[in-house]
N, C-alpha and C positions, 0 to 999 in steps of 0.2 A: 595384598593381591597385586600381583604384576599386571600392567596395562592391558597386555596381550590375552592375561586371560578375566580380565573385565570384560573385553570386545569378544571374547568368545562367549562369556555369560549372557550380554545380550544377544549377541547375533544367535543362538540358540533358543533363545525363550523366543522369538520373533515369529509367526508362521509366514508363507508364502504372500498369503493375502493379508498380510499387515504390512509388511515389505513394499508388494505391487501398491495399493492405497497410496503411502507415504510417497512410493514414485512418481505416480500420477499425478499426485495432487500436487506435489512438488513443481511435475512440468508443465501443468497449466499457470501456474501459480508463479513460473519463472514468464511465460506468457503474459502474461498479468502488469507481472512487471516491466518487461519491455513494451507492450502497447500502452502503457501510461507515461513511461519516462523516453520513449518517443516524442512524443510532442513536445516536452519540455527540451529536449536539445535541440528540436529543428522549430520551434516555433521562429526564433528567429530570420534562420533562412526562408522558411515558406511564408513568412507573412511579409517579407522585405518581397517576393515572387509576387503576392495574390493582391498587395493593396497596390491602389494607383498610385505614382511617384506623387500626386500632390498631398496622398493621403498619410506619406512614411512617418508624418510626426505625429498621430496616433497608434504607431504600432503598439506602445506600453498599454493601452488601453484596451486596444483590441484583442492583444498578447493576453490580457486578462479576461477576456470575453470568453477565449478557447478555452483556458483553466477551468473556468468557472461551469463554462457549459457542459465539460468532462466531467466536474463534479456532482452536476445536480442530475446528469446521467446515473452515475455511477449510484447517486440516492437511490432515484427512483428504481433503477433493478434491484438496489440492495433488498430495498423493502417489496418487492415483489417475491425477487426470487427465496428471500428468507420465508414466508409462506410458503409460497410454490414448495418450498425444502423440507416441510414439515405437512404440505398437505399431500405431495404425489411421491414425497422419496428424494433423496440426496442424488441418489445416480444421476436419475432422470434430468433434473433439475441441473445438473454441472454441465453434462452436458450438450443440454440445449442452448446454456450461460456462454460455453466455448466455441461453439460453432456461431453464436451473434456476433461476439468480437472479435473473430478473426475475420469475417465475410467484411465489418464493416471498415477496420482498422486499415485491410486490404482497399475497398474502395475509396479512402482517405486519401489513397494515391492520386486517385484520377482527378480530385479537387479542381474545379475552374477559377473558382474567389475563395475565399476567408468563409462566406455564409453557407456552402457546402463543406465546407472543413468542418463548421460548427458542428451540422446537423450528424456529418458520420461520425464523428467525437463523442457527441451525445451518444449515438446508439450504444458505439464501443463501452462509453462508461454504464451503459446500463446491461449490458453483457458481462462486464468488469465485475459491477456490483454484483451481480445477481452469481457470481459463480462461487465469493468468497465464502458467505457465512456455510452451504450446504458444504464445500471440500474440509472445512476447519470441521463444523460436525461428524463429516465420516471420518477425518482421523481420530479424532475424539473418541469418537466411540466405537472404534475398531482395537486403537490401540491399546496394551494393558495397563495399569492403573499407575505403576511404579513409572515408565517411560513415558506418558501422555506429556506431560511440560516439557522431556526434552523433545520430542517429536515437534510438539507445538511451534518450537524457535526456532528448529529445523525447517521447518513448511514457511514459518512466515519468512524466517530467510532467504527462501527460493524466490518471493515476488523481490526481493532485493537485487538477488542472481541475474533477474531479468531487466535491472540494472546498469549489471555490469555488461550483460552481452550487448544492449543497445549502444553504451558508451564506444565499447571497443570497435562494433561496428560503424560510427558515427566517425568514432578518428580516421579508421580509414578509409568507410566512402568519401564523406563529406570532408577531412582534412585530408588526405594524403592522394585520394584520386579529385577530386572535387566532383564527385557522384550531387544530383540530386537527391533532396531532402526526400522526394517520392520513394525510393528505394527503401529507404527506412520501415515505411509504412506498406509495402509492397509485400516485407518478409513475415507483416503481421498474418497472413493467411494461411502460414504453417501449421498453426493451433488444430483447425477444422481440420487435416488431414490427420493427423494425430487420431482425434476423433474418430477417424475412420479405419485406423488401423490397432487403436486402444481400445475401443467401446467395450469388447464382449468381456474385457480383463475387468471392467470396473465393480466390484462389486455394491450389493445394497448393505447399509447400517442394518442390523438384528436386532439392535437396540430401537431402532424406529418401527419396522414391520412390528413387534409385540406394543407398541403401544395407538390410544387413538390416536385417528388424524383429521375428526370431524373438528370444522371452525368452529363450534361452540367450544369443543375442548381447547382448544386451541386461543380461544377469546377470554373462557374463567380462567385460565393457568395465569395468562399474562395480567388480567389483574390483580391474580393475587400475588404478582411476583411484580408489580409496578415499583416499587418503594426504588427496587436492587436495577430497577430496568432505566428510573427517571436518573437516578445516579451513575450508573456507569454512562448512560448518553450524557453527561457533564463533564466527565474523566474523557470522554470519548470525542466532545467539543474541540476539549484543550488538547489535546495531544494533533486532532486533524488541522483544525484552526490554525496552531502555531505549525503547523509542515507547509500546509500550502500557501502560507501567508508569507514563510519566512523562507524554506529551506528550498523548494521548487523554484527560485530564483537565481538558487546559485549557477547553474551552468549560464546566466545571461550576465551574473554582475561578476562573476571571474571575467568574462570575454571582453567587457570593460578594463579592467586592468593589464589588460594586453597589450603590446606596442602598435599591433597591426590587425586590422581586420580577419586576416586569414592564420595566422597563429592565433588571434581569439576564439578560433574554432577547434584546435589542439587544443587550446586552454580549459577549454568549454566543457568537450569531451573527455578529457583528463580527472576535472574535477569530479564531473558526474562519476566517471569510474573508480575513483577513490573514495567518493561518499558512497554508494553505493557498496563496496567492500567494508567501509567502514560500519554500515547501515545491517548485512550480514551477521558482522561477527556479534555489532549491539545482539540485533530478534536471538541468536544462538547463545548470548550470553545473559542475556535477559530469561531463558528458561533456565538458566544453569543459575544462576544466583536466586530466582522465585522460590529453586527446592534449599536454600539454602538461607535465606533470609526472607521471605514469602513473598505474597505476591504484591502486597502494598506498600512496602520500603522497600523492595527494587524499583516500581512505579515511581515512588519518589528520589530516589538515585537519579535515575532518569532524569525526568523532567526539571529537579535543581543542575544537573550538569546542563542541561540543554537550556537553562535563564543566563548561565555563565558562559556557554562555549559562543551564544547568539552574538554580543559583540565584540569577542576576538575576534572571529570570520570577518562582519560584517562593519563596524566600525575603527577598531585599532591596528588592524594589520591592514597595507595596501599595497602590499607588494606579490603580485602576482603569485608568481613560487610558491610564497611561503601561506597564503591563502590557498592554493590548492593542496598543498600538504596536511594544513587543519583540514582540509574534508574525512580524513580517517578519524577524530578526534568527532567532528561537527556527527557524521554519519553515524556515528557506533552510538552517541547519547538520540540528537533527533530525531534520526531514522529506527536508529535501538527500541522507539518508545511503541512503536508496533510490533513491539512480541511483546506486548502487553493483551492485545486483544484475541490471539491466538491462545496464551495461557488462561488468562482467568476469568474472561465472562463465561467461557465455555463450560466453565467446572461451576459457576452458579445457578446456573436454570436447567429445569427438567428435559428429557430427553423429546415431551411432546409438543415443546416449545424454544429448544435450543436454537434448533436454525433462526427462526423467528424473531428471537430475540438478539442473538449474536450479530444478526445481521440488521436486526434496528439499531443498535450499540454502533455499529462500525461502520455503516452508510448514512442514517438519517442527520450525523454530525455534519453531514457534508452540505442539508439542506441551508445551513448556516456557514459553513466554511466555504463554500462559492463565490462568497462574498470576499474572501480573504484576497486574493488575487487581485481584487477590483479594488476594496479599501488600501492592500500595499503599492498598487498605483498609486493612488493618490496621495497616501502619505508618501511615496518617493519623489515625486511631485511638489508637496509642500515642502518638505525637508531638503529638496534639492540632492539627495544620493540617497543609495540604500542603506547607509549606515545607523543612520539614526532613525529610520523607518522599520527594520527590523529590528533593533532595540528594545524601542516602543511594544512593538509588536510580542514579543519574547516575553512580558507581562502574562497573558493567557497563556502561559502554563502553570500561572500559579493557581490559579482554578483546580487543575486538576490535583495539586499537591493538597489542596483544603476538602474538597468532596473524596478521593480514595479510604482518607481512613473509615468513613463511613459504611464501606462496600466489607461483605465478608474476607476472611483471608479462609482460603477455601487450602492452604497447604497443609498436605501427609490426610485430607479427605479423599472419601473417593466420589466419583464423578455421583450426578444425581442421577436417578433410575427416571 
């Protein structure tokens, strides 16, 4: 069958409202992405801005403060709004999730110090969290049974997208006009408008209205589905752990290998824009190889290239260039490894507990990887560079390559009722 009329096979079996969904979720979800990898390009700049000049030799620290506070944000909505997702409806729940972090992402701008950067960071990442597990659930279970994995790497690719649009925007506020860092976080307030002009298109899951949504049912399902729930939060440690520990660095220790200060900020933005592309094609090709070799040795695919691609980047190459060019290599395995959580926890647990679960799986890893950023301080620190600190670090994926084989392989099943 000739290409063209593949793409017609699917784009016909598709309805309106399977389309609109996948758009949606798509655009918040590219949102998503640019209000979290915002900070990672300008943390730099705005915190050389907010600390006192005697204070600039704990930037690395405090640099890790921001991380870290984004991420226990991003927990604490996770695990709210995964509830909230499964007691009031997916709609509802996204978005209310979209309209918190754009208000607050947006006031990130107005910062005076570092300790209101924190606290709007936090809320964003509890906006953040709380929007992912309900939007994966309504595609899930909107879309039909054969397309759901590729759909899945598609959506998780768009928070990549929001990636690439902060990068490009970074090069040329902040490298080519020398915009402040504000501006970045200024554009974060587009979301909530969206909101206002998406709303009535969103629809609700069918799949959740026919089922209950009382917390008791909600509280027996997940124990009886503990075993699958304790384990993928293991797979879900290792894959988060080693991103913010190792890979969320990269736009600050490229800018290090730079000749000059202000070309480290091309450099910066550059790399981000090519992991992030690179990060893409992984989530897209991570659904497209799950229907072809399932979903737990593409997991380990993954996560074995991402033990191996950690110290080219980071310790054997140190040549500007050609480290920024590994970020399409670094991005497609590291970042790749989240189209893992859009493919297959979703296809494990009941519909009365999806959100719920999906979203303990994919935020509560964070109440531990918070710590990542802080810990890669200070091994960068003892180690005296990043190379040998992310090294080290790159170990915790092998966590997740020993607990996945234990998780079902849920490929050519169909989703649970």
């Amino acid at each position: 069958m000739a290409a063209t009329d593949i793409a017609a096979h699917y784009v016909e079996r598709l309805t309106r409202r399977q389309w609109t969904v996948l758009g949606i979720t798509m655009l918040f979800w590219l949102f998503d992405g640019y209000e979290t990898y915002a900070l990672l390009l300008t943390i730099g700049p705005s915190l050389h801005q907010l600390l006192p000049a005697d204070a600039l030799s704990t930037l690395p620290r405090v640099a890790a403060y921001l991380i870290s506070i984004t991420l226990f944000g991003w927990a604490v909505g996770g695990v709210l709004g995964g509830v909230l997702g499964d007691r009031i409806g997916r709609r509802r729940t996204m978005i209310g999730a979209v309209v918190l972090y754009s208000i607050f992402t947006g006031t990130s701008a107005l910062s005076p110090n570092w300790q209101i950067l924190a606290l709007t960071r936090f809320l964003t990442g509890v906006g953040i969290g709380a929007e992912w597990g309900v939007g994966t659930s309504l595609l899930q279970e909107i879309w039909p049974e054969r397309l759901r994995t590729k759909g899945a790497g598609v959506l998780q690719a768009a928070f990549s997208g929001g990636f690439v649009v902060a990068s490009l925007l970074w090069i040329v506020l902040g490298g080519s006009f020398g915009a402040s860092w504000r501006w970045m976080y200024a554009v974060g307030i587009l979301p909530a408008l969206f909101v206002a002009l998406l709303a009535r298109d969103i629809p609700e899951s069918e799949r959740w209205v026919k089922v209950n949504h009382s917390l008791a049912t909600i509280g027996a399902t997940l124990r009886a589905n503990a075993r699958n729930l304790i384990l993928a939060i293991i797979v879900s440690i290792s894959i988060t752990l080693g991103f913010w520990a190792i890979s969320s660095w990269v736009p600050t220790y490229v800018a290090t290998l730079a000749p000059d200060p202000k070309s480290g900020v091309y450099y910066a933005g550059l790399a981000g824009l090519l992991y992030a592309i690179g990060e893409i094609l992984g989530c897209i090709g991570f659904g497209l190889l799950a229907e072809t070799w399932g979903r737990r040795w593409t997991l380990v695919f993954y996560l074995g290239g991402s033990i191996v691609i950690t110290p080219i980047v980071f310790l054997w190459v140190h040549d500007a260039t050609i480290v920024v060019a590994l970020q399409l290599a670094n991005g497609f395995l590291t970042g790749g490894l989240y189209g893992w959580f859009a493919v297959h926890p979703p296809e494990i647990f009941p519909t009365s507990i999806r959100s719920t679960a999906i979203s303990l799986i994919f935020n509560s890893a964070r109440f531990l990887a918070m710590f990542g950023p802080i810990l890669a301080s200070s091994l960068i620190a003892f180690f005296g560079g990043y190379g040998p600190a992310a090294t080290t670090l790159a170990s915790v994926f092998v966590i997740g390559i020993v607990a996945v084989p234990f998780l079902p392989e849920t490929k050519g099943h169909p989703l649970p009722a």
